[in-house]
DSSP file (Angstrom, degrees, kcal/mol; ACC not computed):
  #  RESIDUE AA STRUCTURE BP1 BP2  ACC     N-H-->O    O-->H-N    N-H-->O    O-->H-N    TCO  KAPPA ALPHA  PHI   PSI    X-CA   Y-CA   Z-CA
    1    1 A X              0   0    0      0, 0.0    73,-0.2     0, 0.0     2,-0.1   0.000 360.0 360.0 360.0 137.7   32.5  -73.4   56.9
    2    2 A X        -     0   0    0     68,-0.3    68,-0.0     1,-0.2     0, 0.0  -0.468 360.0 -90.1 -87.6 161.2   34.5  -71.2   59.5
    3    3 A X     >  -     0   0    0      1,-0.2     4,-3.1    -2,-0.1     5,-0.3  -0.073  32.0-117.3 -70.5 164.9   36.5  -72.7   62.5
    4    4 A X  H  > S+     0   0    0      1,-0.2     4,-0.9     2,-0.2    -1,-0.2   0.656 119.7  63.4 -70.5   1.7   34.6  -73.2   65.8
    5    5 A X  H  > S+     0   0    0      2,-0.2     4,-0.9     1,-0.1    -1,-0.2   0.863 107.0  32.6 -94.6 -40.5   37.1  -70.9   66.9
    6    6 A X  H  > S+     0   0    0      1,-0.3     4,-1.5     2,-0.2     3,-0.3   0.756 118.5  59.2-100.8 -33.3   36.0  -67.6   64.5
    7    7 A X  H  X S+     0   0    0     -4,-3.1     4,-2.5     1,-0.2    -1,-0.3   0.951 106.5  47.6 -96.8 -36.7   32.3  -69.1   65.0
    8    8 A X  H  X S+     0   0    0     -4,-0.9     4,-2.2    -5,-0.3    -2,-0.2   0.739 114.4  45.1 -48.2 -37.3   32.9  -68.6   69.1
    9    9 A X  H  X S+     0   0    0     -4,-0.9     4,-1.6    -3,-0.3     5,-0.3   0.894 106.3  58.9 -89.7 -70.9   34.3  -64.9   68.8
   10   10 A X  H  X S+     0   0    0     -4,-1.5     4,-1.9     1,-0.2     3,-0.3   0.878 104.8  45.7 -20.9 -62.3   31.8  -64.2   66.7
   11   11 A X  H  X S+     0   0    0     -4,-2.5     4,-2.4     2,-0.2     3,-0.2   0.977 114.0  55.7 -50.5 -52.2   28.9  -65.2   69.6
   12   12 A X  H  X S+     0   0    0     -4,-2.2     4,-2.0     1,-0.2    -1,-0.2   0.837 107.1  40.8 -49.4 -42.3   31.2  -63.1   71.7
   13   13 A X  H  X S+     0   0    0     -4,-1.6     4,-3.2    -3,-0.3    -1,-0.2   0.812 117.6  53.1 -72.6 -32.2   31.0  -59.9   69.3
   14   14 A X  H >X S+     0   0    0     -4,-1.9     3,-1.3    -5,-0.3     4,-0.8   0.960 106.2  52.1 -50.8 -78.5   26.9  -61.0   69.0
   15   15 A X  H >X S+     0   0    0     -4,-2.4     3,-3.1     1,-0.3     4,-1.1   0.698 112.7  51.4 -29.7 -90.2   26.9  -60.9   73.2
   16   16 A X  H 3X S+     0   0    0     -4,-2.0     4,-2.4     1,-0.3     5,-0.3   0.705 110.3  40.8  -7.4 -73.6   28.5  -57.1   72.7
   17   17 A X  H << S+     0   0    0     -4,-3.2    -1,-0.3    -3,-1.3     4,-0.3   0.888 116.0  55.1 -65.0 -29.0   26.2  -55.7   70.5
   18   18 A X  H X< S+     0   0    0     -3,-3.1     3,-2.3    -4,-0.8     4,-0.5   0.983 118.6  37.5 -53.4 -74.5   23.3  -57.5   72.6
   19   19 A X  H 3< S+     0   0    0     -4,-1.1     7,-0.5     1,-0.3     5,-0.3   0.518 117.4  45.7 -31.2 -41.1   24.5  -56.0   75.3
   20   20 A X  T >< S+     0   0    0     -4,-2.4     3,-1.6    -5,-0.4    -1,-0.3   0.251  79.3  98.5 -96.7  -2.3   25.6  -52.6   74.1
   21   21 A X  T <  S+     0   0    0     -3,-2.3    -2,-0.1    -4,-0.3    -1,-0.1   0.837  81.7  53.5 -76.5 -29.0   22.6  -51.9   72.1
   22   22 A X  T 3  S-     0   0    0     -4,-0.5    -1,-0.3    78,-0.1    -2,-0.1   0.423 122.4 -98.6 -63.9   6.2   21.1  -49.6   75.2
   23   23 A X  S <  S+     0   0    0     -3,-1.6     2,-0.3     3,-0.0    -2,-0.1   0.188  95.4  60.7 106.9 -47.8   24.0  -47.7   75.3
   24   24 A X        -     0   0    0     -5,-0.3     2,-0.8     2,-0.0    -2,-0.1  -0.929  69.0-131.7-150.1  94.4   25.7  -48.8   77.6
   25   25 A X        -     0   0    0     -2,-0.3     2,-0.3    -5,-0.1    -5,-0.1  -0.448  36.6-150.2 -60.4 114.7   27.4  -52.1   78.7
   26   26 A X        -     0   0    0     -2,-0.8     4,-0.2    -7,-0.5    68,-0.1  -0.541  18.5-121.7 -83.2 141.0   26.5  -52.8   81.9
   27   27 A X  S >> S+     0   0    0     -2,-0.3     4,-4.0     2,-0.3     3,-1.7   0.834 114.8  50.2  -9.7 -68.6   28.4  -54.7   84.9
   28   28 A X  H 3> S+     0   0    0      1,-0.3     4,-2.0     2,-0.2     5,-0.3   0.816 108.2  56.7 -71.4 -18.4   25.7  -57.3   85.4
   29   29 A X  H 3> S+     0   0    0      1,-0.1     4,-0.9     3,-0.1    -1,-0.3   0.792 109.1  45.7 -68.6 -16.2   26.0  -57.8   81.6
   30   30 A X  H <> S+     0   0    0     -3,-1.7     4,-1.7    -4,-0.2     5,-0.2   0.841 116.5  40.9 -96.4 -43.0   29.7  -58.5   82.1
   31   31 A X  H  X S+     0   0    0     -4,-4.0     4,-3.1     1,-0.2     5,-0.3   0.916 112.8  62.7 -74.2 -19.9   29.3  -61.0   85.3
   32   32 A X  H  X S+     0   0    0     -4,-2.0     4,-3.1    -5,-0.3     5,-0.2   0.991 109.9  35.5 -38.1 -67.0   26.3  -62.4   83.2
   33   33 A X  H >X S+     0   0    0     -4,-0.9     3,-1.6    -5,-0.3     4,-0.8   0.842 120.3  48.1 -47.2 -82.9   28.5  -63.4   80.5
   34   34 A X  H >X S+     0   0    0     -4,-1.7     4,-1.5     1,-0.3     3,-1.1   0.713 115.6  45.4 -56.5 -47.8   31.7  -64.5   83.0
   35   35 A X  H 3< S+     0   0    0     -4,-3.1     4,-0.5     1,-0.3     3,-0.4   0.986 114.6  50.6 -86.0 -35.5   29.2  -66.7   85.4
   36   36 A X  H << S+     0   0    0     -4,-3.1    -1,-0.3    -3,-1.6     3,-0.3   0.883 116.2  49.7 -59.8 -14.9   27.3  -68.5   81.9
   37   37 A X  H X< S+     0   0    0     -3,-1.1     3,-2.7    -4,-0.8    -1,-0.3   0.624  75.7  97.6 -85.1 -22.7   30.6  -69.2   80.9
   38   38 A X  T 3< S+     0   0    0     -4,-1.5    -1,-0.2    -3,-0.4    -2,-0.1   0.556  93.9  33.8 -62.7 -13.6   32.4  -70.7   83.4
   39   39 A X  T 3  S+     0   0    0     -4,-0.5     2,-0.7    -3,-0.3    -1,-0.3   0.032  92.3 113.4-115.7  45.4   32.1  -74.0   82.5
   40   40 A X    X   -     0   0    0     -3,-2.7     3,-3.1     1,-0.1     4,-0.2  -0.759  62.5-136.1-102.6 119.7   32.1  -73.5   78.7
   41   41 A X  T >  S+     0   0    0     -2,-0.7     3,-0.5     1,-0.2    -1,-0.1   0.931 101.8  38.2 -44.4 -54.5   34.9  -74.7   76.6
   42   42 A X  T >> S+     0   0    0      1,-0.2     4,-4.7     2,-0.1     3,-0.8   0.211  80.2 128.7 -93.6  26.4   35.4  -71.8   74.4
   43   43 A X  H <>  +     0   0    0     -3,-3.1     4,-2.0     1,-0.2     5,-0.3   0.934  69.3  49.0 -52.8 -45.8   34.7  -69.2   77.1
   44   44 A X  H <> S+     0   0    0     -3,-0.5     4,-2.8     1,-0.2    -1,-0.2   0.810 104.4  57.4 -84.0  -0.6   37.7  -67.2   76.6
   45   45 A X  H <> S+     0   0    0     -3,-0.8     4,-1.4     2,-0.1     5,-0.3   0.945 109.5  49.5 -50.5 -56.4   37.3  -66.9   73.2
   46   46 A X  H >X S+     0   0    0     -4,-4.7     4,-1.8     1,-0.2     3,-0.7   0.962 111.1  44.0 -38.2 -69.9   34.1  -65.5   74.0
   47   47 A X  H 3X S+     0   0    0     -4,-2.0     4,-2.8     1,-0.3    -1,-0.2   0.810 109.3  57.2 -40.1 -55.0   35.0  -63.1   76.3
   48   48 A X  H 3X S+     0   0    0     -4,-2.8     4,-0.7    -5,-0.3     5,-0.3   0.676 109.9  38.2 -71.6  -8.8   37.8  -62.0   74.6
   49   49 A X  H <X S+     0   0    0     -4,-1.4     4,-0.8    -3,-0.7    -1,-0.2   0.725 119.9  48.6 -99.9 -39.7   36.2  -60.9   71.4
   50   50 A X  H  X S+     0   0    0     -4,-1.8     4,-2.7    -5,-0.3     5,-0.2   0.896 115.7  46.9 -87.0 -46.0   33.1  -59.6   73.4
   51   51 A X  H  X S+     0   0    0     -4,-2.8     4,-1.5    -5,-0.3    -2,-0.2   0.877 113.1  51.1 -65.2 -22.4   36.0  -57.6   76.0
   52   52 A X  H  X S+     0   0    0     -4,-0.7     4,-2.0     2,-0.2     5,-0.4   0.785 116.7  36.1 -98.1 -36.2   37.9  -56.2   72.7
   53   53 A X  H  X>S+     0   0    0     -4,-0.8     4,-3.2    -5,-0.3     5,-0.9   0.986 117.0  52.9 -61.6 -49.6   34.6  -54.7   70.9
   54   54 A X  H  <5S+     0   0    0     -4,-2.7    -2,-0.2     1,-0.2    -1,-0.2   0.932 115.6  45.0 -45.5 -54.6   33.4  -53.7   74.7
   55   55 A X  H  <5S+     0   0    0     -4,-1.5    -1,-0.2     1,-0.3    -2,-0.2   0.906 113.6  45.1 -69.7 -44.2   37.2  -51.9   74.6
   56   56 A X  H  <5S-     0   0    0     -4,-2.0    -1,-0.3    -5,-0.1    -2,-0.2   0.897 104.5-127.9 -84.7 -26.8   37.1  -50.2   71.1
   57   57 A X  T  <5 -     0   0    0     -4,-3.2    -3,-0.1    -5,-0.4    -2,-0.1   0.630  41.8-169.5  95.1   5.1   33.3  -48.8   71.8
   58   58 A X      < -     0   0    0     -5,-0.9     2,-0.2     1,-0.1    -5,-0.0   0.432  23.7-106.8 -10.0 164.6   32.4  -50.5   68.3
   59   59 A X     >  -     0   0    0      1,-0.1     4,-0.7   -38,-0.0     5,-0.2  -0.434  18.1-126.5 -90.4-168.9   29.0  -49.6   67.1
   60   60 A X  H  > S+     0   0    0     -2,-0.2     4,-0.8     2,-0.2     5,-0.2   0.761 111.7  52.3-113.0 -11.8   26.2  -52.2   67.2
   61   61 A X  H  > S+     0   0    0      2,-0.1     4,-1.8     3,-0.1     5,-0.2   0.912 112.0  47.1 -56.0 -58.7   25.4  -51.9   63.7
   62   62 A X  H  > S+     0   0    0      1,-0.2     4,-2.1     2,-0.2    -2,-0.2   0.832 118.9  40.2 -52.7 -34.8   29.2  -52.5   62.7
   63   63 A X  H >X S+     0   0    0     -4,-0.7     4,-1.9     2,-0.3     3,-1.3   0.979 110.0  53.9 -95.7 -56.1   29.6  -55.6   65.1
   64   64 A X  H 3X S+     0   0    0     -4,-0.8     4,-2.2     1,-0.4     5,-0.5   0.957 111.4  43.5 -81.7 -49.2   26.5  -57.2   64.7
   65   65 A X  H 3X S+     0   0    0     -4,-1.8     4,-1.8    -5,-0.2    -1,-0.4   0.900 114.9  51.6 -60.1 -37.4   26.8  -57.4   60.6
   66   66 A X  H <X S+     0   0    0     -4,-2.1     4,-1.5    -3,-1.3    -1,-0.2   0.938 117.6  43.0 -60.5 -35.9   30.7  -58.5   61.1
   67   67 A X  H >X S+     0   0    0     -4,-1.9     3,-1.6     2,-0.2     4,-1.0   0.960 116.4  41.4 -44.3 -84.5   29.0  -61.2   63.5
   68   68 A X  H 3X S+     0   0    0     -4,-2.2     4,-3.4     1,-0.2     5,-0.2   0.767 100.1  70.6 -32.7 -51.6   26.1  -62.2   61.4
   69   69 A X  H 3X S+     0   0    0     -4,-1.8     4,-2.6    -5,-0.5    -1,-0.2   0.943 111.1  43.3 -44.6 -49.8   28.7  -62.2   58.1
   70   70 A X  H <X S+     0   0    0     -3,-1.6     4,-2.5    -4,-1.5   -68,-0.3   0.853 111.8  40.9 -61.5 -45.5   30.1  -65.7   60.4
   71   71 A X  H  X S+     0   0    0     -4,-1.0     4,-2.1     2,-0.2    -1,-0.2   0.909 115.5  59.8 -67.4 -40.4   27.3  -67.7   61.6
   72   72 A X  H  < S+     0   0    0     -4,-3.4    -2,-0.2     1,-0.2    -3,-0.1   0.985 121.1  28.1 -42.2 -68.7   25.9  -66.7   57.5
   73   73 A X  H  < S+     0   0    0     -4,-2.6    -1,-0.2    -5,-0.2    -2,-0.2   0.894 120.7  56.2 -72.5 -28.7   29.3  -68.7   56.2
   74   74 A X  H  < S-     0   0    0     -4,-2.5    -1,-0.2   -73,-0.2    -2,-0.2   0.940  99.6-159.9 -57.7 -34.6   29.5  -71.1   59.3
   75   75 A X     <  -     0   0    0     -4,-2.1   -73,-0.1    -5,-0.2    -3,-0.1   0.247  36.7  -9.0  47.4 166.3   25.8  -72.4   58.7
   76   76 A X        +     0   0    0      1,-0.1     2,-0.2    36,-0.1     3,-0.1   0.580  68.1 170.9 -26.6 145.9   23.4  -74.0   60.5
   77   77 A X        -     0   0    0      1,-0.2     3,-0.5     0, 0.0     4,-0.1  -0.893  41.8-125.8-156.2 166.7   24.7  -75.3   64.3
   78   78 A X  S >> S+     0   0    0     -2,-0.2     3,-2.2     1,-0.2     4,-0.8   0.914  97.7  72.7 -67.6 -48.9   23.0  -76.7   67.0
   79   79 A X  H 3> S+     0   0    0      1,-0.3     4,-3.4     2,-0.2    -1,-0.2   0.686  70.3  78.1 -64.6  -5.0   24.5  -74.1   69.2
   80   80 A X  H 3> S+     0   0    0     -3,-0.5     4,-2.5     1,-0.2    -1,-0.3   0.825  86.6  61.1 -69.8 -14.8   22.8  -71.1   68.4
   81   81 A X  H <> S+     0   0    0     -3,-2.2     4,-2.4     2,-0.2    -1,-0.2   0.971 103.9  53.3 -67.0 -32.5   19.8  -72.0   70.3
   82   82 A X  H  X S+     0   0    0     -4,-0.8     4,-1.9     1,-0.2     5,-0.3   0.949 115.1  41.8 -47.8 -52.6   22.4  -72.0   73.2
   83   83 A X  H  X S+     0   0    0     -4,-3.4     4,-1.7     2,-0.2    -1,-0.2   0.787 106.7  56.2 -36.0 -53.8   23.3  -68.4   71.9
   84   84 A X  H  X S+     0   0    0     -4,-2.5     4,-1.6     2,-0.2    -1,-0.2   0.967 114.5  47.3 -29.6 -79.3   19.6  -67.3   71.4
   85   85 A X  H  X S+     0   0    0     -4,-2.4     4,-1.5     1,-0.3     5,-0.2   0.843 113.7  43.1 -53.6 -41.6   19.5  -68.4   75.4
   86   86 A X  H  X S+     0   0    0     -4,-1.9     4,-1.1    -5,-0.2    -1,-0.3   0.863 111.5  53.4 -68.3 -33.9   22.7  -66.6   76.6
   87   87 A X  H >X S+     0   0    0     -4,-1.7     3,-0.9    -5,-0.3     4,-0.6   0.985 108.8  53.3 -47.0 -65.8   21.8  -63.4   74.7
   88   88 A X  H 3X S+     0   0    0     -4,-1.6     4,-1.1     1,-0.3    -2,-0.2   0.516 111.0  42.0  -4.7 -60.6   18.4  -63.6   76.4
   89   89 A X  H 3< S+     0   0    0     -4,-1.5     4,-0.4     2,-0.2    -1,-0.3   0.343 109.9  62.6 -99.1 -19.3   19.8  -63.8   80.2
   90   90 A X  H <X S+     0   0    0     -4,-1.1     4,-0.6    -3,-0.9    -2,-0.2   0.879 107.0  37.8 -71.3 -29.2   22.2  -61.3   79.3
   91   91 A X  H  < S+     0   0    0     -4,-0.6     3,-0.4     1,-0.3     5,-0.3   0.841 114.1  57.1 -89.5 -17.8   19.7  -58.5   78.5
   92   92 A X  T  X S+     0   0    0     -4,-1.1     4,-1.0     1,-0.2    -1,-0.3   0.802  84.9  80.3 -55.1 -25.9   17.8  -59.5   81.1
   93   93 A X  T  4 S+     0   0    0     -4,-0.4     2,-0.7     2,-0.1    -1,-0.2   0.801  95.2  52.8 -53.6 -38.4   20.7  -59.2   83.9
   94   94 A X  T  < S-     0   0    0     -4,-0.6    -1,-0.1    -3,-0.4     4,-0.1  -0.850 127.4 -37.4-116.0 116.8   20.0  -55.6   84.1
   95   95 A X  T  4 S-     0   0    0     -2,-0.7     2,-0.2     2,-0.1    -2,-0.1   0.384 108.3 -70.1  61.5 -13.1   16.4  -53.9   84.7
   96   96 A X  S  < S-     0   0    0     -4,-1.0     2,-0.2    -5,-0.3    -2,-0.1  -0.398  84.8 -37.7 114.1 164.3   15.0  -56.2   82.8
   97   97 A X        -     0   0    0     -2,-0.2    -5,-0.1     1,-0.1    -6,-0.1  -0.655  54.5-140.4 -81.7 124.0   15.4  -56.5   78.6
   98   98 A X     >  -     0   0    0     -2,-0.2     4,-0.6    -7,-0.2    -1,-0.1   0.211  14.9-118.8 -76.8-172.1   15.5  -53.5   76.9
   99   99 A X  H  > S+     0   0    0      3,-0.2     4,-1.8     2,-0.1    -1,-0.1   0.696 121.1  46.0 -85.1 -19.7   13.5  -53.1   73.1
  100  100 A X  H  > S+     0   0    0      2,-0.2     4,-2.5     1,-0.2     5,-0.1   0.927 113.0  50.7 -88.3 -31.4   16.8  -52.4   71.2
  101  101 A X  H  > S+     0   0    0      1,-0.2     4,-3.0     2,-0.2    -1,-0.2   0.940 115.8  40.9 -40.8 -45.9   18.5  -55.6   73.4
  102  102 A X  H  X S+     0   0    0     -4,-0.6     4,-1.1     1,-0.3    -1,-0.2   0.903 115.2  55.5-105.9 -38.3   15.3  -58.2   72.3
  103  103 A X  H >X S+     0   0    0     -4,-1.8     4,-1.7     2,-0.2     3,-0.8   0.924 102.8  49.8 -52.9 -41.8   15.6  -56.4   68.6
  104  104 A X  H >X S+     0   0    0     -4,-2.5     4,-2.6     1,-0.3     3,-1.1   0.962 121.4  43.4 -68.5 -56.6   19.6  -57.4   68.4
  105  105 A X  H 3X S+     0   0    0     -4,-3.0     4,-0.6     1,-0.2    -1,-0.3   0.652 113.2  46.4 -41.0 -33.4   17.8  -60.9   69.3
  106  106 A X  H <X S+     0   0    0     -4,-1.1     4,-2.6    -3,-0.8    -1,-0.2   0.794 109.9  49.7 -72.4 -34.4   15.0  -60.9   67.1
  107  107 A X  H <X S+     0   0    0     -4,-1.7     4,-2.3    -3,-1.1    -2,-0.2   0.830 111.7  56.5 -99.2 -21.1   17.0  -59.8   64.0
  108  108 A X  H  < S+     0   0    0     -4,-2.6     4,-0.5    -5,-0.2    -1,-0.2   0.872 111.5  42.2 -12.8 -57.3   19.6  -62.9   65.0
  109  109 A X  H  X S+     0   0    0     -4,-0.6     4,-3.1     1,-0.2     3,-0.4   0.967 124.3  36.4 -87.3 -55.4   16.9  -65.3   64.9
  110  110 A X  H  X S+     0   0    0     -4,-2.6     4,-1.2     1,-0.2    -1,-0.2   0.662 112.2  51.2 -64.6 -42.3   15.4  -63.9   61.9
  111  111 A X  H  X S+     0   0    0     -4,-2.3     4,-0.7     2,-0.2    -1,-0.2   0.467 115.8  44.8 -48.4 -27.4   18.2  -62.8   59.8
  112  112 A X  H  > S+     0   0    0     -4,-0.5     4,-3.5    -3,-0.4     5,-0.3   0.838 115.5  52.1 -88.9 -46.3   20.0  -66.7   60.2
  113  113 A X  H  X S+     0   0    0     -4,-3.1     4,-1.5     1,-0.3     5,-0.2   0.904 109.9  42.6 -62.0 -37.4   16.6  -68.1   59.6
  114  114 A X  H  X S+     0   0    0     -4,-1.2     4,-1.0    -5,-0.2    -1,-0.3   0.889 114.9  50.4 -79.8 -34.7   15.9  -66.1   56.4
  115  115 A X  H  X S+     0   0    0     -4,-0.7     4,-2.2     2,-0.2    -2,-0.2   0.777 113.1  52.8 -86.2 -43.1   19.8  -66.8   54.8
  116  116 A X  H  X S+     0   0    0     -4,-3.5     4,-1.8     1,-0.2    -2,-0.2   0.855 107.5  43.4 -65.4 -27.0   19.1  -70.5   55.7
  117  117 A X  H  X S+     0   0    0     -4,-1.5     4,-2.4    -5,-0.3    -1,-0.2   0.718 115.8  52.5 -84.0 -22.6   15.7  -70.9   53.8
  118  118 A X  H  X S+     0   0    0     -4,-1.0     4,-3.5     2,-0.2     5,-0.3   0.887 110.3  49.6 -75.3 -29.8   17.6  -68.7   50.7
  119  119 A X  H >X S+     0   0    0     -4,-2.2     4,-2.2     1,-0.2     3,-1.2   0.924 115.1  46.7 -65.1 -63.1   20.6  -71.5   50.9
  120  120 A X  H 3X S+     0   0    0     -4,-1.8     4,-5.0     1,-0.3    -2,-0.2   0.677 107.7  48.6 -42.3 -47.2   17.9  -74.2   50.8
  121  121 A X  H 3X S+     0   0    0     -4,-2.4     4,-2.0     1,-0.2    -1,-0.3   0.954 110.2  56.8 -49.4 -45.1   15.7  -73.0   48.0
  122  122 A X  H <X S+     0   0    0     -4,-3.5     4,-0.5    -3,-1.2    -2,-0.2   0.974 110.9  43.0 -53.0 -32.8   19.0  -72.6   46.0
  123  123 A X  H >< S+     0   0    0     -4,-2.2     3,-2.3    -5,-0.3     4,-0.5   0.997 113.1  52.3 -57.2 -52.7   19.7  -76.3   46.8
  124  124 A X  H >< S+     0   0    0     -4,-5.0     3,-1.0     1,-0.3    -1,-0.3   0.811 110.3  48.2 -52.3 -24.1   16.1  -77.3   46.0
  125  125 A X  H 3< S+     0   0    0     -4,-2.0    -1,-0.3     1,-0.3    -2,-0.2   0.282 100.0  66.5-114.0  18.7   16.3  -75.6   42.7
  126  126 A X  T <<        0   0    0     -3,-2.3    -1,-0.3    -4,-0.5    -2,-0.2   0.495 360.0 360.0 -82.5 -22.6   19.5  -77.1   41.8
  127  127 A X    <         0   0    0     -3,-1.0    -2,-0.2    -4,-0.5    -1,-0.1   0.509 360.0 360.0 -88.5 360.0   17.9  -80.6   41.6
């Protein structure tokens, strides 16, 4: 299991690629993030990890698969629905949520869910 620390940076690089997946990070995608955060313990983890991809221009393929590679070895947590919600309200912040934004989300939801049912069949078929 990875620290909450590396599982926090991670959400941040998720937020990024949500974010970035138009094109473009937008402004109200950046105060989105700052104002959901502000009373969030590991906000600047967040931030910073999501401000240093935003800074290198990453791709959104690259980010989102380093991302994914963490929540995969962290496993299950309660907090991703909180993630799931912040992604959401980010892509919304601007014009409304684009199709490649609610893909980055979809293939989240879907990609954790499917690696979670694979751990579990292994378990089951262990017994």
């Amino acid at each position: 299991m990875v620290s909450k620390e590396k599982l926090y940076e991670a959400f941040g690089e998720l937020v990024y690629a949500v974010a970035k997946a138009d094109g473009i990070v937008q402004n109200e995608e950046v105060e989105m993030l700052h104002n959901l955060l502000s009373n969030h313990t590991w906000a600047s983890e967040i931030e910073w990890s999501f401000s240093y991809e935003n800074s290198k221009n990453h791709s959104v393929a690259h980010v989102y698969k380093k991302a994914l590679d963490v929540f995969q070895e962290h496993g299950p947590d309660a907090e991703y629905t909180f993630f799931v919600e912040v992604m959401e309200l980010i892509a919304n912040s601007n014009a409304g949520t684009a199709a490649s934004e609610q893909k980055v989300i979809d293939d989240f939801q879907r990609d954790l869910l499917q690696k979670f049912k694979g751990d579990l069949n292994l378990i089951g078929n262990e017994e």
